[in-house]
Each structure stands twice: as C-alpha cells, then as structure tokens.
C-alpha positions in Angstrom: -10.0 79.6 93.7 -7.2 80.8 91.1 -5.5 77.9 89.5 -2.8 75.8 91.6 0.9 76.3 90.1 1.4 72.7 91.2 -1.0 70.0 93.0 0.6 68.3 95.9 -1.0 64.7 97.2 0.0 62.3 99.2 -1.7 58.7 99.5 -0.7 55.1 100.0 -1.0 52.5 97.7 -2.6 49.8 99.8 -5.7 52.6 99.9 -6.0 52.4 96.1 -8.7 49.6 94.9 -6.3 48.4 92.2 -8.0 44.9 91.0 -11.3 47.4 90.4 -9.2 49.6 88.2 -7.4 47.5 86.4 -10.3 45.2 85.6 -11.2 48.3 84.4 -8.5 49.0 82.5 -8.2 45.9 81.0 -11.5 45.9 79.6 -10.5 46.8 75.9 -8.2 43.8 76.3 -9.4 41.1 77.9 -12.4 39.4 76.5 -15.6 40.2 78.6 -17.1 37.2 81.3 -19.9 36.1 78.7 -17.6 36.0 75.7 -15.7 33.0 77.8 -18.5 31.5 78.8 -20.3 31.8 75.0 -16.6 30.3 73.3 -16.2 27.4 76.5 -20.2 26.6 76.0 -19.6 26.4 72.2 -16.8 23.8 72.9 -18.5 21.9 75.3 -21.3 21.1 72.5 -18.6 20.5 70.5 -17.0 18.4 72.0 -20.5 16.7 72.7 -21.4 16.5 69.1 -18.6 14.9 68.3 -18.4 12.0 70.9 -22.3 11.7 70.0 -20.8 10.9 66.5 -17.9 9.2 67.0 -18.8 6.7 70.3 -22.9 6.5 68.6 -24.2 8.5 71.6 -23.3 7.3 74.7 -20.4 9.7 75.4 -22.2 13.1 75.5 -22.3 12.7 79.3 -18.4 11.9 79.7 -17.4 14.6 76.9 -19.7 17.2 79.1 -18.1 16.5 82.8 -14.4 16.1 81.3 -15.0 19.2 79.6 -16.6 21.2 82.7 -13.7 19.7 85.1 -11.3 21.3 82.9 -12.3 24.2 82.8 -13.5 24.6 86.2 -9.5 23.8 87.0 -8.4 26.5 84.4 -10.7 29.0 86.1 -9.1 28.3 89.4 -5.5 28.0 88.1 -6.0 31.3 86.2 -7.6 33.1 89.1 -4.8 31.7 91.6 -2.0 33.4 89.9 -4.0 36.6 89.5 -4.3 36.9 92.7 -0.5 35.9 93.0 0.5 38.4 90.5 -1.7 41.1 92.4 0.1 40.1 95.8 3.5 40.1 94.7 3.0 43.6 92.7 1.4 45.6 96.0 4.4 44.0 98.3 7.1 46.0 96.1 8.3 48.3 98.9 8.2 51.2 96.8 4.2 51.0 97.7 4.3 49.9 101.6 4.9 53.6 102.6 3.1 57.0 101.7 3.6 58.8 98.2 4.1 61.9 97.6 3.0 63.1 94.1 3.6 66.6 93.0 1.9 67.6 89.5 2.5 70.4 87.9 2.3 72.2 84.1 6.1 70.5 83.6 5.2 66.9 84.4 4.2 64.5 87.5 6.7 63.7 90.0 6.5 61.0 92.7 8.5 60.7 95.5 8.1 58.1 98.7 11.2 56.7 100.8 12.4 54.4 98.8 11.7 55.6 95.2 11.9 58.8 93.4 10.5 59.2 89.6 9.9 62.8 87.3 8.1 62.0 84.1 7.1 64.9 82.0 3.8 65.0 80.4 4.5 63.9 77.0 5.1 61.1 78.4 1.9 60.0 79.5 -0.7 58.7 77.3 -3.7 59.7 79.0 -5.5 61.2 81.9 -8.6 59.4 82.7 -10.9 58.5 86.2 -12.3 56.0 88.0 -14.6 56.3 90.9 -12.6 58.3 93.8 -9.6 58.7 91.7 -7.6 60.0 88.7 -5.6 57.7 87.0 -2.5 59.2 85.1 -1.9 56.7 82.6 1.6 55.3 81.8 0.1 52.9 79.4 -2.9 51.7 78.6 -3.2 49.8 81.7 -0.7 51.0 83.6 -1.4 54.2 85.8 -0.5 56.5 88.7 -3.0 57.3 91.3 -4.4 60.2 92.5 -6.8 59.5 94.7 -9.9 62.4 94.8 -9.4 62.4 98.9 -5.5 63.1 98.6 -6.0 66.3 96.6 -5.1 69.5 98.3 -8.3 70.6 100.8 -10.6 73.4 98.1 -9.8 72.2 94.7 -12.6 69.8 93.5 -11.9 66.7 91.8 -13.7 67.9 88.5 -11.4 70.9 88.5 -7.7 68.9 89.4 -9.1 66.1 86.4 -9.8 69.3 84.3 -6.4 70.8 84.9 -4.4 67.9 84.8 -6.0 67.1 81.2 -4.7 70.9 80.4 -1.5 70.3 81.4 -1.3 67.1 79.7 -3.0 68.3 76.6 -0.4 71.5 76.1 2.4 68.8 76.2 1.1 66.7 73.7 0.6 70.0 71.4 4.0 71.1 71.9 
C-alpha cells in the first residue's frame, strides 16, 4: 500500500480509556504510588518519634491512628475530585458525539458537530502511543486520540504511528 495523502478517522471519545492514558501521561509528573506511601510512612514515624519524646511514650498509638485517619481522608478527598475532574471533562459536548479527525503532511484537523479545530504540526510536541491508540500530543499531557481501530481499513497502526511521526518530524525541521 502507497502512502495515504491524508488519514481520515473517526471515533468517539467515550471509547477512549482516558484515566489509563493520562495516568500514563502523568507519570513524569506525578510522584509514583510508593513514593507517597515511603514520604506518608516516613511521617507517620515521625510523628511517632516525636509524641514518644514529647508525651514519654504513651502517645505512639494516638500519633499513628490520627495520622492514618488523615491520610486515609486525603486519599479519599483527592480521589473524589479526580474522578469529578474526569466527569466533568468527558461531559463537554464537544466529546458526546463522533470525531472526525483528518491528518495529513500540513497538520491534524478535527471536526465533530459542535467543534471544529486545524492545528499544524509545529504545533504539536510529540507523537507517541498507548495500547490501541496514537496519542498526538498537545502538551505533555494533553493529547488527541487516534484510536488504532478508527484508522482507515489496510493501513497498519505501526505504519499510520510511523507516518504521522514523519509528518510531524518534517515540521519541526522546517
């Protein structure tokens, strides 16, 4: 198959795994599971020791609960408005109907009925995957899906990543 002048998809967004993407995403930004627990653990001792000190002993007990009641709540609290935040950004109707994204050697352009966007490939600051889709990355960890099963029927995901990664890289050269 001869290289594609343009790539046409079409997906929704409510068929897009986002949490497992951003969490991957994220990754080079938000400190890792055992980090949290190693820095919480470390102040839980702490926190031990010094009632230990202070109260001769008999506090290690309280200092420990207090501190696991805490942050069992700030878990909780900070996993509530995640999910929030996660809700609220996948009911923006610009995601409730099918996108149409059109890629091409000029830039990526996405279209669905309520929102119409061009962004040319300068623009973008890299082209990377996830499993079952490429991610065109706005920022870091913001990104444009194209999911692997939305890509025109005979062109192979390794070969769309490949080209879009062309495309993207001629830009930057330019």
């Amino acid at each position: 198959m001869s290289e594609p002048a343009e790539i046409t998809c079409r997906h929704r967004w409510s068929d897009i795994d986002h949490r497992t993407i951003s969490k991957a995403l994220r990754r080079n930004y938000d400190p890792s599971d055992w980090l949290v627990f190693g820095v919480f653990a470390s102040g839980t001792l702490a926190a031990m020791l010094a009632g230990g000190l202070i109260f001769g002993g008999q506090s290690y007990l309280a200092a420990a609960i207090g501190f696991g009641i805490g942050l069992f709540a700030t878990s909780w609290f900070l996993r509530l408005r995640q999910k929030k935040m996660i809700a609220a950004v996948s009911s923006a109707p610009h995601r409730q109907d099918a996108t149409e994204t059109v890629l091409s050697p000029s830039g990526v352009k996405i279209t669905d009925l309520n929102y119409s966007a061009e962004l040319q490939w300068a623009g973008i600051v890299a082209i990377s995957e996830a499993p079952g889709v490429i991610l065109i990355q706005t920022s870091p960890i913001e990104y444009l899906p194209v999911p692997h099963g939305a890509l025109p029927e005979g062109l192979a995901p390794a070969k769309a990543l490949s080209l879009l990664r062309g495309w993207h890289q001629d830009a930057q050269s330019a």
